[in-house]
py3Dmol code that shows the C-alpha trace and the ligand (Angstrom):
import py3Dmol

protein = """\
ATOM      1  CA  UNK A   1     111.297 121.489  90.070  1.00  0.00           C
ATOM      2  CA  UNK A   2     114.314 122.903  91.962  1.00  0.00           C
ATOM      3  CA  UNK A   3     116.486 120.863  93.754  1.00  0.00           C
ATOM      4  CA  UNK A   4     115.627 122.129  96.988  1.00  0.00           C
ATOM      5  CA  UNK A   5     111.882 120.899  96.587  1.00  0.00           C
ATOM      6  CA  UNK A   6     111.154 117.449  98.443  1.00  0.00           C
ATOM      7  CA  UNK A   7     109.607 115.300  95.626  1.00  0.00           C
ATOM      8  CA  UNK A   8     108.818 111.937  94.811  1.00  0.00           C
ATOM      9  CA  UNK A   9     111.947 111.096  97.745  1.00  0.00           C
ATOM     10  CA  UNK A  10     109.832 112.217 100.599  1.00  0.00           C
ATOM     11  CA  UNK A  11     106.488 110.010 100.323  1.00  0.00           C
ATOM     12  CA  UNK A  12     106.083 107.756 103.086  1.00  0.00           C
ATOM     13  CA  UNK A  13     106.210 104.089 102.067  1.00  0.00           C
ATOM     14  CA  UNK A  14     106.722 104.258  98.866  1.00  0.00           C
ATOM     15  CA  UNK A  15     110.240 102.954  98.807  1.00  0.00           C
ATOM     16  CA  UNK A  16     110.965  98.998 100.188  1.00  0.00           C
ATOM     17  CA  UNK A  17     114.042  96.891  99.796  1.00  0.00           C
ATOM     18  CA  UNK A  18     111.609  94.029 100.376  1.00  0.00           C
ATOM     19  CA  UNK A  19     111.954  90.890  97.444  1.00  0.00           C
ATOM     20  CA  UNK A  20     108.901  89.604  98.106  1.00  0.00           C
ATOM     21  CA  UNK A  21     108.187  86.371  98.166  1.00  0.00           C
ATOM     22  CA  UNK A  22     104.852  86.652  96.910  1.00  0.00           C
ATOM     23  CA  UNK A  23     102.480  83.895  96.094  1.00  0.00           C
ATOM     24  CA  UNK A  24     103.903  82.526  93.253  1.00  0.00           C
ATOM     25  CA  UNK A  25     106.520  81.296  95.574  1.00  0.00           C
ATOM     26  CA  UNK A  26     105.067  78.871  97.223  1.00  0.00           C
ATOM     27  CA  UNK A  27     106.109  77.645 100.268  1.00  0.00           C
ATOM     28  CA  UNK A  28     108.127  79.748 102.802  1.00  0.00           C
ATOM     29  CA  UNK A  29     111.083  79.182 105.171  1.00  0.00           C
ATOM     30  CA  UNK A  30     109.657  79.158 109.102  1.00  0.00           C
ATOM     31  CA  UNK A  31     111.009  81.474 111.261  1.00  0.00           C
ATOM     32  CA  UNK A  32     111.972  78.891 113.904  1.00  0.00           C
ATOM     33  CA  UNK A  33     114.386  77.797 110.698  1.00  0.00           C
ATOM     34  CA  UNK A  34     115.743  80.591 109.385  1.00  0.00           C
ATOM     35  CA  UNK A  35     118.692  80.931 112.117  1.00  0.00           C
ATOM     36  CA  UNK A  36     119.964  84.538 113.040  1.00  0.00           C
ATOM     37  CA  UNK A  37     120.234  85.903 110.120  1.00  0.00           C
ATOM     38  CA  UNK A  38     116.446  86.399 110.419  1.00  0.00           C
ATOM     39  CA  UNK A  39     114.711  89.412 110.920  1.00  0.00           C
ATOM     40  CA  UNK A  40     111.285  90.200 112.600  1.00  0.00           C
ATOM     41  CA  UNK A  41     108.806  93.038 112.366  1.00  0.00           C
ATOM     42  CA  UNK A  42     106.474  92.565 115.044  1.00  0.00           C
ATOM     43  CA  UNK A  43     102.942  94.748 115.381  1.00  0.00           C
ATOM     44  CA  UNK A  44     102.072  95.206 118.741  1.00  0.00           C
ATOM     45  CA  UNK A  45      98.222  96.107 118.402  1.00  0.00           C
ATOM     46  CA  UNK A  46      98.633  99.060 115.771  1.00  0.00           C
ATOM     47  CA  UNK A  47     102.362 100.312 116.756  1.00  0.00           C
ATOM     48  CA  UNK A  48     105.704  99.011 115.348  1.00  0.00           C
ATOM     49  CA  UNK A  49     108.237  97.965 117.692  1.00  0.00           C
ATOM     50  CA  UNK A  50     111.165 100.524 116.513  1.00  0.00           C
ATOM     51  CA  UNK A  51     114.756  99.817 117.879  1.00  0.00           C
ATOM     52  CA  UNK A  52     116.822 102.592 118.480  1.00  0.00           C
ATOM     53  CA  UNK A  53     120.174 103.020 116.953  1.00  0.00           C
ATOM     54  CA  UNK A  54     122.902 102.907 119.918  1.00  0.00           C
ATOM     55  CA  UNK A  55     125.123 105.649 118.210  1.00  0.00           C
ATOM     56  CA  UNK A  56     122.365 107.951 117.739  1.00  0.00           C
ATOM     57  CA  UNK A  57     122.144 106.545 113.972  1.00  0.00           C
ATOM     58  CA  UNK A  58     118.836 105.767 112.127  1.00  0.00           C
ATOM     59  CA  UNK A  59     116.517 102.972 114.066  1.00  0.00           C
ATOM     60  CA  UNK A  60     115.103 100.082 112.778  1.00  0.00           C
ATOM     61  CA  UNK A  61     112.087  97.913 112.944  1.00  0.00           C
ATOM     62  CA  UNK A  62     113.626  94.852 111.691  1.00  0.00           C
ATOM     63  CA  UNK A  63     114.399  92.863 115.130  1.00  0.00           C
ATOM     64  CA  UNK A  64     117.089  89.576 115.314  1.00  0.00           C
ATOM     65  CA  UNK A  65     114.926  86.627 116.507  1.00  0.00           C
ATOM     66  CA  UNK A  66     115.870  87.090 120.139  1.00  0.00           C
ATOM     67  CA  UNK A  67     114.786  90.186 120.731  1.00  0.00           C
ATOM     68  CA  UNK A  68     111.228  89.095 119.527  1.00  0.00           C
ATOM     69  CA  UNK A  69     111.323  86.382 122.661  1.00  0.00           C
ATOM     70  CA  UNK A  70     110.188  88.500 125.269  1.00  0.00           C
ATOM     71  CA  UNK A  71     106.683  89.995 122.937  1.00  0.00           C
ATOM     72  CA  UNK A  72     104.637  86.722 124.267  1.00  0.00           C
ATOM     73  CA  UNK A  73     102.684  84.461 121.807  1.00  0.00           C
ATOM     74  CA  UNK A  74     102.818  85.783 118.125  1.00  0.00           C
ATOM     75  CA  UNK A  75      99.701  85.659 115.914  1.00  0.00           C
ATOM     76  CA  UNK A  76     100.061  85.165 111.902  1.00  0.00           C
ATOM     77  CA  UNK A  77     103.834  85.048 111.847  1.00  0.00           C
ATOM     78  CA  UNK A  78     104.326  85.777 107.901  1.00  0.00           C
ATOM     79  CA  UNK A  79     107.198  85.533 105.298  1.00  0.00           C
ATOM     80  CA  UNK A  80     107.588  88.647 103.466  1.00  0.00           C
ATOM     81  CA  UNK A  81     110.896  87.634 101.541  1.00  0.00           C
ATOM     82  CA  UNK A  82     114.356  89.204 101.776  1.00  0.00           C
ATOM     83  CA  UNK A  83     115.916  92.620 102.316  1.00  0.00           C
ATOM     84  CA  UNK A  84     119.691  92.607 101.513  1.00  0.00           C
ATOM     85  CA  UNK A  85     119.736  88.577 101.360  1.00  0.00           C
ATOM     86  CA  UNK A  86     117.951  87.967 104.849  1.00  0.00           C
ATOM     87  CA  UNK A  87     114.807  86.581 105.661  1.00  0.00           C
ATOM     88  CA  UNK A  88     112.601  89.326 106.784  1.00  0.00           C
ATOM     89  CA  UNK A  89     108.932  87.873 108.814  1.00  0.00           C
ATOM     90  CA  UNK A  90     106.360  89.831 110.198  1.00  0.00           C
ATOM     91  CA  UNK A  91     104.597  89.131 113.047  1.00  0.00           C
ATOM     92  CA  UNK A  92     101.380  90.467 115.766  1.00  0.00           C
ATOM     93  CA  UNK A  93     101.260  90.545 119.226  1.00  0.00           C
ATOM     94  CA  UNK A  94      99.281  92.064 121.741  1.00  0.00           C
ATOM     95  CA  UNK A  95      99.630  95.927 121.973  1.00  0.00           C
ATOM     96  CA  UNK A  96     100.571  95.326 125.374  1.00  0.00           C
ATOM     97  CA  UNK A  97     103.566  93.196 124.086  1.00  0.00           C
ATOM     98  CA  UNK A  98     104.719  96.757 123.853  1.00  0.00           C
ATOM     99  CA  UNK A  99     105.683  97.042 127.542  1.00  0.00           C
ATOM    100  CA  UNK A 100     108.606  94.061 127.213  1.00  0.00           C
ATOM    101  CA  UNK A 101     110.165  97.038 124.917  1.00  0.00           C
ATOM    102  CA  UNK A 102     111.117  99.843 126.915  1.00  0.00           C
ATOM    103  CA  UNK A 103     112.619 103.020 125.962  1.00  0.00           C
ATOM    104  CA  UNK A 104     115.062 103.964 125.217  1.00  0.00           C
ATOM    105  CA  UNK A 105     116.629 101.195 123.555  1.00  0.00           C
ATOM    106  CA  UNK A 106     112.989 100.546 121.897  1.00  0.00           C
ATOM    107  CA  UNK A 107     109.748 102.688 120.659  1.00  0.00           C
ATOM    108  CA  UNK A 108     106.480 101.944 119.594  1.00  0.00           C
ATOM    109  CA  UNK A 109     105.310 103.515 116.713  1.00  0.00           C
ATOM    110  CA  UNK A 110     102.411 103.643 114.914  1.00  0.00           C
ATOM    111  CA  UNK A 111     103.198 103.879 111.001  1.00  0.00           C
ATOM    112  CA  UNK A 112     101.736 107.448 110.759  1.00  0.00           C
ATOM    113  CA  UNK A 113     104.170 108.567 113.585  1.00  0.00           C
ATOM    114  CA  UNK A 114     107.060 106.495 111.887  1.00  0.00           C
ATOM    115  CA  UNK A 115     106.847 108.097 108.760  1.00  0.00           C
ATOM    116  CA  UNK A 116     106.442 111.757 109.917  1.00  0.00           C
ATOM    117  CA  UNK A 117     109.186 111.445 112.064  1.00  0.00           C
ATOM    118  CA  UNK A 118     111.591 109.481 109.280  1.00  0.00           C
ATOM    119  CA  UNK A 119     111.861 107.430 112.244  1.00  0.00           C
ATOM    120  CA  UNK A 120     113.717 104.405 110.101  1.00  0.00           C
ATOM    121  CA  UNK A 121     115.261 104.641 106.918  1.00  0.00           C
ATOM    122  CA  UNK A 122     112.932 105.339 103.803  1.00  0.00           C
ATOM    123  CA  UNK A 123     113.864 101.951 101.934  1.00  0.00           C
ATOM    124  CA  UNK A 124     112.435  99.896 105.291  1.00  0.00           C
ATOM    125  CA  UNK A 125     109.146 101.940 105.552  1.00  0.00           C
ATOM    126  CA  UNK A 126     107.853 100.629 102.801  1.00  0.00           C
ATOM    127  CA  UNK A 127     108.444  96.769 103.530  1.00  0.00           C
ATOM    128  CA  UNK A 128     106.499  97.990 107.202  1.00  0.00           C
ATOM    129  CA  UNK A 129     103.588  99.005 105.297  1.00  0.00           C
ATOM    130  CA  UNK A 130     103.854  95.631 103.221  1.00  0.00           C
ATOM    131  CA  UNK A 131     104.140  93.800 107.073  1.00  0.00           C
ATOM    132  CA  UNK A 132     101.088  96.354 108.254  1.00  0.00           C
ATOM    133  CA  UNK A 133      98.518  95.656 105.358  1.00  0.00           C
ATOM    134  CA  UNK A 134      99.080  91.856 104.973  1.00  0.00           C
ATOM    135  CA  UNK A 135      99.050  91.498 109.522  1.00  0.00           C
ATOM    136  CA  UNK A 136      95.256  93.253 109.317  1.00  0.00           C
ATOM    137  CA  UNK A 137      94.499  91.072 106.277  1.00  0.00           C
ATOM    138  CA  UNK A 138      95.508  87.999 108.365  1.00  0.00           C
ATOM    139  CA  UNK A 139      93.441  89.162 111.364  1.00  0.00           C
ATOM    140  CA  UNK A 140      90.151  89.808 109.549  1.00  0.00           C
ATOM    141  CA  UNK A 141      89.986  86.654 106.883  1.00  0.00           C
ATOM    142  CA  UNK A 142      90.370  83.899 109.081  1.00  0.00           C
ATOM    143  CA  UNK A 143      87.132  82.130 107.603  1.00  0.00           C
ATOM    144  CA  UNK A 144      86.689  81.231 103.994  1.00  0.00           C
ATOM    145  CA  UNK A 145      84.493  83.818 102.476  1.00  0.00           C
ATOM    146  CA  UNK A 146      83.232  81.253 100.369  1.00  0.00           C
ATOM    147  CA  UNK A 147      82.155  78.241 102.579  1.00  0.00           C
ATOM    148  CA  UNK A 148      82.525  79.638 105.933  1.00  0.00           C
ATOM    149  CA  UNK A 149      85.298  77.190 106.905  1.00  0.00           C
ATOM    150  CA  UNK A 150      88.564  77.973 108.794  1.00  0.00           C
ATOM    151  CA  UNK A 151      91.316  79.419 106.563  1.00  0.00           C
ATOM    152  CA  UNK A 152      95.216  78.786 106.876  1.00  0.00           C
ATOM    153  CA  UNK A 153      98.508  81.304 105.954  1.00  0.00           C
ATOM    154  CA  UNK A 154      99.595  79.616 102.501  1.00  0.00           C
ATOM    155  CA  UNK A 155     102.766  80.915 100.086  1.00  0.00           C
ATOM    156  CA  UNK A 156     104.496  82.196 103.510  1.00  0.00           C
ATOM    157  CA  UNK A 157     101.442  84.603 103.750  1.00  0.00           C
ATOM    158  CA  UNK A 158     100.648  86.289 100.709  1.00  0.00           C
ATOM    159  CA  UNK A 159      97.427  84.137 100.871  1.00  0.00           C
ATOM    160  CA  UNK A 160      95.118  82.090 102.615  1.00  0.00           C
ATOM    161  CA  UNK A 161      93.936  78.688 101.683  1.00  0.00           C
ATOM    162  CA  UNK A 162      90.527  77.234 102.772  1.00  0.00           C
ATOM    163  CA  UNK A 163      91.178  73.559 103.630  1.00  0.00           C
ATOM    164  CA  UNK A 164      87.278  72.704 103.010  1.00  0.00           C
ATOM    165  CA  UNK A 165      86.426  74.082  99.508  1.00  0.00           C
ATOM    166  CA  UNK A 166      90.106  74.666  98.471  1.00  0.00           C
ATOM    167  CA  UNK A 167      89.481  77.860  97.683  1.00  0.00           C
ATOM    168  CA  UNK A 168      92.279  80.488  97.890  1.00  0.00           C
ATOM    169  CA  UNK A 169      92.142  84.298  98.956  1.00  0.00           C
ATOM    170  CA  UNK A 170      94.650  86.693  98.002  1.00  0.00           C
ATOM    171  CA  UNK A 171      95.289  89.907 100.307  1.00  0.00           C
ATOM    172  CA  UNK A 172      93.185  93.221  99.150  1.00  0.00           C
ATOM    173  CA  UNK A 173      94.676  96.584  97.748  1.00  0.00           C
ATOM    174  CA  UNK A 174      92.297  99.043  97.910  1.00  0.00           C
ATOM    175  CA  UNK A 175      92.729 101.820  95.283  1.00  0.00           C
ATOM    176  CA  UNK A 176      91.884 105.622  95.736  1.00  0.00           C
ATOM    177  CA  UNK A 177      92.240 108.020  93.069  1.00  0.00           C
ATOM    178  CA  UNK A 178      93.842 111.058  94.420  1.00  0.00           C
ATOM    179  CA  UNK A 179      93.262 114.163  91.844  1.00  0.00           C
ATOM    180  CA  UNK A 180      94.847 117.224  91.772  1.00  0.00           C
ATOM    181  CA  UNK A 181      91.749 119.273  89.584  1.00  0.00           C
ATOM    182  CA  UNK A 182      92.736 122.464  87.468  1.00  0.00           C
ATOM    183  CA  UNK A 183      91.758 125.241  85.358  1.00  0.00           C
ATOM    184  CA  UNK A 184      93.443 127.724  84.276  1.00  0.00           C
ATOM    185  CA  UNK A 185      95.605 128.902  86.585  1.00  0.00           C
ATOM    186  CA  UNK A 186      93.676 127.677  89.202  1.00  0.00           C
ATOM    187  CA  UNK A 187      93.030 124.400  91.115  1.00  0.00           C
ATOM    188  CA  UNK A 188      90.187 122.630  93.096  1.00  0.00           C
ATOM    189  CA  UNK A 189      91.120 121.956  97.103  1.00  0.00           C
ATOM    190  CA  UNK A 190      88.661 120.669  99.313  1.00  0.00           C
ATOM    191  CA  UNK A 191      88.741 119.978 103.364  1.00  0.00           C
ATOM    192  CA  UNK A 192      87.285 117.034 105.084  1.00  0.00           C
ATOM    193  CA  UNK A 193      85.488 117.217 107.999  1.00  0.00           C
ATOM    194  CA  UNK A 194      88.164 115.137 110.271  1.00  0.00           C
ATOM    195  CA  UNK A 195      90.818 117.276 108.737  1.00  0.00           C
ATOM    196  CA  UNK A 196      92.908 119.312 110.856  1.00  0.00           C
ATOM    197  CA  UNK A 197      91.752 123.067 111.077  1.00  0.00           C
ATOM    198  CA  UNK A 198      92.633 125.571 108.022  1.00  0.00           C
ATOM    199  CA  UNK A 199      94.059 122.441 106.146  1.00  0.00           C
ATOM    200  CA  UNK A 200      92.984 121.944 102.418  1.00  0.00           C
ATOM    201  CA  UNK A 201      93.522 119.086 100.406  1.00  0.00           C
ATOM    202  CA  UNK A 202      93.609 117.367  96.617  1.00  0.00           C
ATOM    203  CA  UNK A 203      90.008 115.571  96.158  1.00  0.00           C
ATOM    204  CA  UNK A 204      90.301 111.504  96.590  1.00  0.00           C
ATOM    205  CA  UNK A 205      87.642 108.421  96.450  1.00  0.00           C
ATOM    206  CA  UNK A 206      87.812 104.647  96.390  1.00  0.00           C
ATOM    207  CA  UNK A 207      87.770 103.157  93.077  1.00  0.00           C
ATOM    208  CA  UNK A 208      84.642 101.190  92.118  1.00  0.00           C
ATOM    209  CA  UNK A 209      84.784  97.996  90.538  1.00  0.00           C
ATOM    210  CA  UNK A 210      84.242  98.011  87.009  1.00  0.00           C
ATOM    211  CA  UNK A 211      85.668 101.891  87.096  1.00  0.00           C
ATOM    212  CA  UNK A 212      88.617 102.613  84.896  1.00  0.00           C
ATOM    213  CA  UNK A 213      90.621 105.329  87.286  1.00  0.00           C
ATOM    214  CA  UNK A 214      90.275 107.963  84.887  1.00  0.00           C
ATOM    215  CA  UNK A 215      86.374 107.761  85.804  1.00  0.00           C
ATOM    216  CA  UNK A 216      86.697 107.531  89.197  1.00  0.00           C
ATOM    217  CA  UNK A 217      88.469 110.782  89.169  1.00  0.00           C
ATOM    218  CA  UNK A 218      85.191 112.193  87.268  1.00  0.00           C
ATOM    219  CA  UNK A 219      82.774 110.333  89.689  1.00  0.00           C
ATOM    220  CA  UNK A 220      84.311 112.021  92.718  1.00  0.00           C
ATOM    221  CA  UNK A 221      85.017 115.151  91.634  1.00  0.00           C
ATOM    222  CA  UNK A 222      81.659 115.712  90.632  1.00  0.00           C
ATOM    223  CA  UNK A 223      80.048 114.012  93.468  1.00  0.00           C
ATOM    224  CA  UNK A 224      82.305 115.807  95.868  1.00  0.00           C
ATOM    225  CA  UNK A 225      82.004 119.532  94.005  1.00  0.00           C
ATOM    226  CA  UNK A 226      79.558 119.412  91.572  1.00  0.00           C
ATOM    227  CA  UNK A 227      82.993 120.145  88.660  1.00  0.00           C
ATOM    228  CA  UNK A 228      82.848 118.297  85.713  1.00  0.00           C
ATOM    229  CA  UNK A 229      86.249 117.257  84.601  1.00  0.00           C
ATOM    230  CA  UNK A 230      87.927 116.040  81.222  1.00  0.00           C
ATOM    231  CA  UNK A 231      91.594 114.557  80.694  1.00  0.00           C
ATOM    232  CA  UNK A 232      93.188 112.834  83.105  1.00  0.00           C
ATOM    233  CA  UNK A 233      96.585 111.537  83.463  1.00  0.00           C
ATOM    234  CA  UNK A 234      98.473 109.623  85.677  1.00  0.00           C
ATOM    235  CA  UNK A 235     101.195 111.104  87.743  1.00  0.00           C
ATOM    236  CA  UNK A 236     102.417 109.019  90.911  1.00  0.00           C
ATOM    237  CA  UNK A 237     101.406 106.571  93.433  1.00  0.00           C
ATOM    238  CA  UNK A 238     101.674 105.593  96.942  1.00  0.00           C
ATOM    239  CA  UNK A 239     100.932 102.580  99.251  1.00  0.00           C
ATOM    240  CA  UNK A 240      99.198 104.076 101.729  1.00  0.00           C
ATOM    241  CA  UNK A 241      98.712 101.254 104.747  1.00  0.00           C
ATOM    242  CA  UNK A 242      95.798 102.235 106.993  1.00  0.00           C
ATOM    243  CA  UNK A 243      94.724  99.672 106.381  1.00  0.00           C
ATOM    244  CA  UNK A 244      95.653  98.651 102.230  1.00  0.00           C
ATOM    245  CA  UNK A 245      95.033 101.285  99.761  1.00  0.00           C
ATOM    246  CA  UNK A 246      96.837 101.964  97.095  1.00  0.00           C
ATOM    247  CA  UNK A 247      97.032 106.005  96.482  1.00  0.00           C
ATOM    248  CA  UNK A 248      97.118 106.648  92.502  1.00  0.00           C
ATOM    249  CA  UNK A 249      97.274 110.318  91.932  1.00  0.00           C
ATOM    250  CA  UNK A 250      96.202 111.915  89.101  1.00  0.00           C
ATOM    251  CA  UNK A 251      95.849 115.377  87.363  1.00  0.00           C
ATOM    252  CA  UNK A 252      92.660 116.636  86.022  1.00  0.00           C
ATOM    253  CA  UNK A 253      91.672 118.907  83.863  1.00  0.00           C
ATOM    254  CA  UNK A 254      88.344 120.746  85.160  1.00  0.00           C
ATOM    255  CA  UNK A 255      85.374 121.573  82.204  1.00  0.00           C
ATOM    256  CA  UNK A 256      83.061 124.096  84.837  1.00  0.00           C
ATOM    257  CA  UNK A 257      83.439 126.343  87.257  1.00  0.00           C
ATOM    258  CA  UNK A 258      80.990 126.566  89.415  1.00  0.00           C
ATOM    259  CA  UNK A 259      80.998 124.912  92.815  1.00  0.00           C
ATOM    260  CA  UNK A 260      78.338 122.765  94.854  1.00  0.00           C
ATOM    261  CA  UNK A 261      79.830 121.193  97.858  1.00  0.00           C
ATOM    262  CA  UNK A 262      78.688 117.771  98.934  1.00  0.00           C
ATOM    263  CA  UNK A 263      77.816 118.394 102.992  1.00  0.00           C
ATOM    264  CA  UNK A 264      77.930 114.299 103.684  1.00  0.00           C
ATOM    265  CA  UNK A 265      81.682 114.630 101.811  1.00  0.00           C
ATOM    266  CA  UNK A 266      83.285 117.747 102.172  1.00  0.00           C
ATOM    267  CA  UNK A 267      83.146 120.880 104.913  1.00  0.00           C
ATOM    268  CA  UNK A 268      84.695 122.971 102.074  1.00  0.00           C
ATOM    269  CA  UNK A 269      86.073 123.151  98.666  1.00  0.00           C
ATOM    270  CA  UNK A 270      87.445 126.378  96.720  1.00  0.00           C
ATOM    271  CA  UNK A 271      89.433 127.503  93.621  1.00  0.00           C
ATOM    272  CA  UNK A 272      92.933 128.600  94.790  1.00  0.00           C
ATOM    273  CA  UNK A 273      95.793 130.432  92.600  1.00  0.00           C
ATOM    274  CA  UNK A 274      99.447 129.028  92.040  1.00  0.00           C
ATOM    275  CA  UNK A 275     100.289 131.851  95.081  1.00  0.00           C
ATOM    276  CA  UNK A 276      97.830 131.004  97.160  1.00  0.00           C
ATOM    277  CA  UNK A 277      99.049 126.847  97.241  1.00  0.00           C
ATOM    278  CA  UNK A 278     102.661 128.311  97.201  1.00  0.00           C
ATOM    279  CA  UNK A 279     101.851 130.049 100.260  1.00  0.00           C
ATOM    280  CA  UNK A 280     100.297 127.398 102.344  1.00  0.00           C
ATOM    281  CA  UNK A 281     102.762 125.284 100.972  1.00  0.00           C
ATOM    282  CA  UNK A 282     105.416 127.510 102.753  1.00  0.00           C
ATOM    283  CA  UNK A 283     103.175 127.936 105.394  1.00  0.00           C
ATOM    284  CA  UNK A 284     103.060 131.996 104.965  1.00  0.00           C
ATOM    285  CA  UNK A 285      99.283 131.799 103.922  1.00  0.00           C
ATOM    286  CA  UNK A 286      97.914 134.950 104.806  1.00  0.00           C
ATOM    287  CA  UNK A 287      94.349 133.289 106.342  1.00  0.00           C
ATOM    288  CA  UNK A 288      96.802 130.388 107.818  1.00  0.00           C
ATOM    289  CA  UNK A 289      95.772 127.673 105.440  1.00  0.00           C
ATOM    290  CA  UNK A 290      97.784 124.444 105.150  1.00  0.00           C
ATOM    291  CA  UNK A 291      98.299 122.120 102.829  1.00  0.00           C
ATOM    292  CA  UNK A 292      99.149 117.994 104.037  1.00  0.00           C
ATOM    293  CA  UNK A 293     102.881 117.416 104.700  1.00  0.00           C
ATOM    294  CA  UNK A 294     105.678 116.495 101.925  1.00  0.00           C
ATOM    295  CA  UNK A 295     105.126 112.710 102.903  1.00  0.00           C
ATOM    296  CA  UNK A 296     101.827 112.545 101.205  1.00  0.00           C
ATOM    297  CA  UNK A 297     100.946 112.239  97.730  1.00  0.00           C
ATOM    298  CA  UNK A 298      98.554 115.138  97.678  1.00  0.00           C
ATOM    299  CA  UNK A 299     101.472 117.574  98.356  1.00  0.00           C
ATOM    300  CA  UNK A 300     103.735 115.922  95.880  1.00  0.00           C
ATOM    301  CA  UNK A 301     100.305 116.814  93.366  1.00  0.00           C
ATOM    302  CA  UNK A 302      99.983 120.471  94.802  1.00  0.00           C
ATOM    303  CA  UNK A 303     103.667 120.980  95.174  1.00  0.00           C
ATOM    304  CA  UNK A 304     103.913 120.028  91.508  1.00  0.00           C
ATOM    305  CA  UNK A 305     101.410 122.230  90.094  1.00  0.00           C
ATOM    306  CA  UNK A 306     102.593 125.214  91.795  1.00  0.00           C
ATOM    307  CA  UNK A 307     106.047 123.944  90.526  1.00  0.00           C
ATOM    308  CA  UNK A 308     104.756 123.655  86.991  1.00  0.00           C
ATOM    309  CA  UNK A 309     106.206 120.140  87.206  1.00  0.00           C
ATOM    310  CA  UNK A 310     102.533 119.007  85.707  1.00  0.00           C
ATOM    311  CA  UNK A 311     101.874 121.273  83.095  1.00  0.00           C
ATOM    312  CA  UNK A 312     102.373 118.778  80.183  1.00  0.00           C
ATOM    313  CA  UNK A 313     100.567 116.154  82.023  1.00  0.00           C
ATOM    314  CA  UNK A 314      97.542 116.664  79.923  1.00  0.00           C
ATOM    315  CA  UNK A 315      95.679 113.126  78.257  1.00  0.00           C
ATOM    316  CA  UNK A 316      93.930 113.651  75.210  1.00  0.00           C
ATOM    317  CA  UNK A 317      91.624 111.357  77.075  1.00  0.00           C
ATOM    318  CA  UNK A 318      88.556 113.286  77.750  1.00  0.00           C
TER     319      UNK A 318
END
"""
ligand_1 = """\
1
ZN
Zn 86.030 77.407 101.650
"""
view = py3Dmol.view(width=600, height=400)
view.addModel(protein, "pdb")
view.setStyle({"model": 0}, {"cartoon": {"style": "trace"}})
view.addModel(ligand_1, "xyz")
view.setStyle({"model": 1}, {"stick": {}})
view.zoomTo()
view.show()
């Protein structure tokens, strides 16, 4: 890979600063007692609240407490541990808590808009995406799934405890096996319906339970394109908050040929060369064909294979 190539450095999220505190931890510090050395993330319906740097330097989502005065009542205020020795909480509000935040000392940003922009440094987008998925996990477990009964933030918020059974629920990661498919000199691209126009894409699917990953790559491949596929090995992965999954990206190594698209999963799927993916990649394909941007893990796994960054990646595992 040359030096100019963005790489692992450019996926969104998948660098935090954040020591969590985690649920081993037990109980966490309040926010009301953690002084001014505290900072807040607050979620104002599905956008960050973003500072803006006075000098024109790099903005930040992580508020003093005063600033978080004016955003109204705040629902599951959580402890997410410490970035460079300060207590770091997260907190929702209303989306129109948005308005006591006006530009252009303050934006609201969703986290998709955050991280194509590089809106805040790298390290703090991924301690957002920790603030995102555990707010929405908050939001939609506030009964115990077991009994029914009301369930409280325990360990600072990296669970919930039912106070009838005693049961305790842990926050969800939901993982997706992204797969970059080959053969030969070839790989296997395929475009979603909601995609945007001309874009292609590496294949992807949840993760079943009782599914090792390596067979969820199978599973979806074929389900998706009718290919069969062998080894698989690991490569990278990537939180990817909307609203918990875990991206784990894989290569594959493809055992047919022939395709049969899946009209329920895909609009399209093809073989494309090394030249064709370096093209859209560069965005000088000749039919205008695109490829997702350098914050994503698929174009880390495209980039890569046209970079011949994954050409020992090859499990015996088939
Ligand atoms: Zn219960």
């Amino acid at each position: 890979m040359t030096s100019s190539s963005p790489g692992r450095e450019a996926l969104a999220y998948a660098a935090s600063r954040l020591v969590r505190h985690s649920a081993e931890l037990g109980p966490a510090p309040s926010l009301a007692a953690a002084g001014p050395e505290a900072r807040l993330v607050l979620m104002a319906g599905e956008a960050m609240i973003v500072r803006a740097a006075p000098d024109g330097g790099t903005a930040t989502a992580l508020l003093v407490p005063d600033e978080a005065g004016s955003a109204g009542e705040r629902a599951h205020e959580i402890f997410l541990g410490r970035a460079e020795g300060r207590p770091v909480f997260a907190a929702a509000v209303a989306a129109e808590a948005a308005e006591a935040f006006p530009a252009p000392a303050y934006r609201a940003l969703d986290l998709r808009a955050l991280a194509a922009e590089g809106a805040v440094e790298r390290e703090e987008q991924g301690l957002l995406a920790t603030a995102k998925s555990l707010l929405a996990w908050h939001a939609r477990n506030g009964f115990c799934a077991n009994c029914g009964h009301p369930t409280v933030i325990g360990a600072g918020g990296f669970r919930r405890e039912c106070g009838s059974c005693g049961l305790h629920h842990f926050p969800r990661t939901d993982p997706v096996a992204i797969m970059l498919v080959r053969r030969g000199e070839s790989c296997l691209l395929g475009r979603g319906r909601h995609f945007k126009p001309g874009m292609y894409s590496c294949l992807a699917g949840f993760i079943e339970p009782g599914e090792t990953v390596e067979d969820a790559v199978r599973r979806e491949t074929r389900e998706e394109t009718g290919i069969a596929v062998g080894a698989v090995a690991y490569h990278a992965s990537q939180p990817w908050p909307f609203p918990a999954s875990l991206m784990i990206g894989c290569v594959a190594d493809a055992l047919s040929e022939a395709i049969r698209t899946d009209p329920d999963e895909l609009e399209d799927a093809r073989w494309f060369t090394r030249a064709e993916v370096a093209a859209m990649i560069a965005g000088a394909h000749a039919e205008g064909l695109t490829v997702p941007p350098a914050t994503a893990i698929a174009h880390l796994l495209m980039r890569g294979w046209v970079e011949g960054a994954l050409d020992s990646a090859a499990a015996p595992n088939a």
